[in-house]
N, C-alpha and C positions, 0 to 999 in steps of 0.2 A: 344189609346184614350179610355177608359174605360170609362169616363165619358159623357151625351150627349154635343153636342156643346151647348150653352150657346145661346138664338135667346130670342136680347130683340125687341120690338117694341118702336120705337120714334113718339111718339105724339109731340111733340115740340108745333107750335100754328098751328098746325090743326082743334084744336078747335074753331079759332077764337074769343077768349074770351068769348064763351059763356060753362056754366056750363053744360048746358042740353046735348050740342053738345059732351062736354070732358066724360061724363057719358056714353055716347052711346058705343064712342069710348072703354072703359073699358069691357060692355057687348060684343061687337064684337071682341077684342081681346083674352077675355079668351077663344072664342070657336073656336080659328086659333089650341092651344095646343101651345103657344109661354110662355116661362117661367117669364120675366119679362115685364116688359112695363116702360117708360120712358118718362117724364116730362123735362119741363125748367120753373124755379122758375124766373122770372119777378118782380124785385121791381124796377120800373122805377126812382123813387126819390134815391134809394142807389147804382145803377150802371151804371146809365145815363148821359145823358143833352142835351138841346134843342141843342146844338155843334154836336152833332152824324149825321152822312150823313145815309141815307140808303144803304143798299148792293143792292138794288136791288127794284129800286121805283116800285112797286107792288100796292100799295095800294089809293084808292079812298076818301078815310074817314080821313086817318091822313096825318095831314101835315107835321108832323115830324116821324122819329123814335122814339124819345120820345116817343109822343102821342101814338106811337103802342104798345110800352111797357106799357104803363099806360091801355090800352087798354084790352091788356093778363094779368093782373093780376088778381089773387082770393086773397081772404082775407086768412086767418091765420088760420080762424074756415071752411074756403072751402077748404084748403089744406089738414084738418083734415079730411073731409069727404070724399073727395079724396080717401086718403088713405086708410082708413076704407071699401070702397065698393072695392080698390084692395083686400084687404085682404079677405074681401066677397066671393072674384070668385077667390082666389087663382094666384094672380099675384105678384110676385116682385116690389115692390114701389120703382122706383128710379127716379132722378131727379139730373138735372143739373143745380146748384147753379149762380150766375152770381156778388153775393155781400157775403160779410162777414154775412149781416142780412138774407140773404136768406137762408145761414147754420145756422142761429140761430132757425130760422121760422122750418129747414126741422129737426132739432133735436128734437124740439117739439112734429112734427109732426109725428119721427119715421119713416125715409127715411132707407131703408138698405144696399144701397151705392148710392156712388155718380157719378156720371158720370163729366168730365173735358171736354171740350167741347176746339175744337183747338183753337181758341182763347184766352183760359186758360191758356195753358200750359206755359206760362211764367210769370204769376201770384203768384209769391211766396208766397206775402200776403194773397190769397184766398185758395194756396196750404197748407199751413202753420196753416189756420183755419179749413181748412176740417181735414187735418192729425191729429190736435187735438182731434178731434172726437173717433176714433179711426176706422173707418169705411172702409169698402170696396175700393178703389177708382179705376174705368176706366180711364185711358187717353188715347183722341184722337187726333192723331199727325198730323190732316192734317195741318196747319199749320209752321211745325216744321220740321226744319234740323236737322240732325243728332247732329249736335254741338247743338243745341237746347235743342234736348231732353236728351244729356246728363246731361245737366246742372240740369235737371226736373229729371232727374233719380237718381242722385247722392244727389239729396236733398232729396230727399221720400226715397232713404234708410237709410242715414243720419239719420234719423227720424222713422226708421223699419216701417214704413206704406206698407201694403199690398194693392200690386195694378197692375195692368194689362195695358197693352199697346195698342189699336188699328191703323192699319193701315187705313187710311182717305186720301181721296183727298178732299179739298173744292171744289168741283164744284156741277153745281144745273141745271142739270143731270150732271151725269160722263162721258165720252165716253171710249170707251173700252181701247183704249193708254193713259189714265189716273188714271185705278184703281188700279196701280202699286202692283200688287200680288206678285211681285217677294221681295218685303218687308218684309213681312209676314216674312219669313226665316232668314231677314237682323234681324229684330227687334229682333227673337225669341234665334238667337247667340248673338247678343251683348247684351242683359240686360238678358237674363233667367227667363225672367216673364209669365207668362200667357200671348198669344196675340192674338188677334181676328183683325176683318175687322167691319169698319162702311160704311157702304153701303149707296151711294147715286143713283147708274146705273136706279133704273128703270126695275130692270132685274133681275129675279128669279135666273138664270145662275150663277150672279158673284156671289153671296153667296153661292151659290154650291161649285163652284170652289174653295172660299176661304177657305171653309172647309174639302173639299177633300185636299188642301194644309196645312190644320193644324189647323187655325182660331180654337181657342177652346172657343169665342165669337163670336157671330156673330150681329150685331145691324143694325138696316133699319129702314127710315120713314117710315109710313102706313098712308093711307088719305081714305077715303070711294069712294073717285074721284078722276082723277088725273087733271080735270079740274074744282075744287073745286078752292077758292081762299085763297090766302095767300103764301108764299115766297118760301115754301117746297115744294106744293103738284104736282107738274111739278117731282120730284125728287125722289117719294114715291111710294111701293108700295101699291095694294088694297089689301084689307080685303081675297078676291077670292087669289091673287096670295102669301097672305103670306100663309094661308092653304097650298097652293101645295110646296113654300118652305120648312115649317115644315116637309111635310109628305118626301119632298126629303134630306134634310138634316137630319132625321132621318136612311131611308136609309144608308144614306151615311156613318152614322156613326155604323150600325150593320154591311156593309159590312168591314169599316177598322177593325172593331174587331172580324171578321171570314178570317181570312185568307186564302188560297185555297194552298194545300199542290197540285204541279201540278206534283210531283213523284208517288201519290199514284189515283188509277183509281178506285178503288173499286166502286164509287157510277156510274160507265159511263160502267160496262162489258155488262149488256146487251142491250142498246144504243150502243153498241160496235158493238156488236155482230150484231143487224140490218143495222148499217149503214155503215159497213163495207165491202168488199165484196172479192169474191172467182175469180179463173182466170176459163174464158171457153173458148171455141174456136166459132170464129165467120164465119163459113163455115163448110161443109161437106169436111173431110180429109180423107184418106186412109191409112191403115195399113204401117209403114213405114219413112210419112212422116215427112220431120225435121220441127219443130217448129222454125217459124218466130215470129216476133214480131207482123209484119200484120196481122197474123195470131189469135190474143187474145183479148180478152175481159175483162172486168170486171163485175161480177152482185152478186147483192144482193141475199142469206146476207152473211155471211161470213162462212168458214166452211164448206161448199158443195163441195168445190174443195179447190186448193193450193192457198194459198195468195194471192193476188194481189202483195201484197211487195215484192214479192218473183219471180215475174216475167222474172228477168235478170235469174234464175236459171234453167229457162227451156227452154229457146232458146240453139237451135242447137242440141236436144235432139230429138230421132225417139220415132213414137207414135205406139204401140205394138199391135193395134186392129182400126180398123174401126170408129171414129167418126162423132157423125152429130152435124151438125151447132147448136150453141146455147147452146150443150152441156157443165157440169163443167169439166175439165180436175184436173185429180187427180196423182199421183205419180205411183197407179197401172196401168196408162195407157201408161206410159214411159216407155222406155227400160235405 
């Protein structure tokens, strides 16, 4: 992996449809060192209808999901600004479409890929308007069986569109017998695409893990609290804890690309040489006597007597002069 892992940030509606709030969220992000950051485009009239259940009644204020949708959205000249202060403080603008107009709005606006959200992935007519584009695209398969997403895969190459696969559970939190890592590996044999993890745990951990396993994305909610309101932030991590994943999944990623050659010792001889140590005898012996095992020690450092390693070689051997306890025993002291 030469390259770094890929760590976007999901804003989703963290913001809770306020502008001020989603700005903040952009100043805090650029200074985690996270490369992109990541939206959900909301046209409640082109992807909706008062018919929509909520996932998850959360909310005080709307009495529909509709209405929450109509709620998150920004206009067309805020999505512009949006973008324009990511590109300010150096973050990747991406965003997760939900209508045909929503990709119209985000080409406008100069999105630099797209993210497919599980719900998507069998959306051909939304698939089909993004690929048009000709843009990046992420899909995330937590909704999606394998027969699924071949169906999803087989069309986006169909169509040469460049695009990446993420491993996803829908849940809000994950627990740990659900982030299914061992995918990660499924996914990255059977299609040969770039593939990463979308993180919902709560836990700096999985993304680690999933990167050490390969993840060459990595994508997570981020909430300023996780007792903040709105659908995600139970699911998300802090500002605080994505910092400490950046600076571990960097790590992560200088260690796969230095490998430890454990044939060659050069950098540990004299670390060696201290911690290693010499055979003495642990009593006063006389001229003579055979060397027992009872009879030996080990002490630091190495070098001052015969091996330690090499201790089967000197039992039963007579000692040719007078020793006192504590002493190194050395070869000229054998017969």
């Amino acid at each position: 992996m030469n390259k770094k892992p890929y760590l976007i940030a999901e804003i989703a509606q963290a913001h809770d449809g306020s502008l001020g709030i989603l700005h903040s969220y952009i100043d805090a992000i650029a200074a985690t060192g996270i490369q992109g950051i990541k939206f959900q485009m909301h046209i409640a009239e082109a992807e909706s209808s008062i018919h929509e259940p909520f996932r998850v009644k959360f909310s005080y204020e709307d009495a529909t999901r509709y209405e929450y949708w109509k709620r998150m959205e920004f206009t067309l000249e805020q999505w512009k600004e949006i973008k324009q202060h990511c590109d300010a403080v150096g973050l990747d603008f991406i965003c997760s479409p939900f209508s045909n107009l929503a990709v119209d709005w985000l080409e406008e606006v100069g999105v630099q890929s797209y993210k497919i959200g599980s719900g998507e992935v069998n959306n051909l007519l939304l698939l089909e308007k993004v690929v048009r584009t000709g843009k990046p695209i992420i899909i995330s398969s937590g909704m999606s069986s394998f027969k699924e997403l071949d169906k999803t895969v087989t069309f986006l190459k169909s169509k040469n569109a460049t695009f990446s696969i993420l491993q996803c559970t829908t849940a809000y939190p994950t627990k740990p017998e659900e982030y299914g890592l061992n995918v990660l590996n499924e996914l990255k044999n059977r299609y040969h695409v770039p593939i990463g993890f979308s993180d919902h745990s709560t836990k700096t951990a999985t993304g680690i893990a999933a990167v050490a396993l390969g993840a060459e994305i990595l994508e997570f909610h981020v909430v300023f609290h996780r007792s903040l309101f709105g659908p995600d932030a139970k699911a998300s991590l802090t500002i605080e804890e994505t910092k400490q994943l950046v600076e571990a999944v960097n790590d992560i990623h200088i260690a796969q690309n230095n490998p430890i050659d454990k044939n060659s010792l050069d950098n540990f001889k004299e670390l060696k040489s201290i911690f290693e140590k010499s055979l003495a005898l642990n009593r006063n012996l006389a001229k003579g006597h055979v060397i027992t095992f009872d009879d030996l020690e080990s002490k630091k450092p190495k070098g001052y007597g015969i091996s330690a390693t090499d201790f089967e070689k000197v039992i039963g051997r007579k000692l040719n002069k007078d020793k006192v306890q504590w002493n190194f025993l050395n070869e000229e002291d054998l017969e």
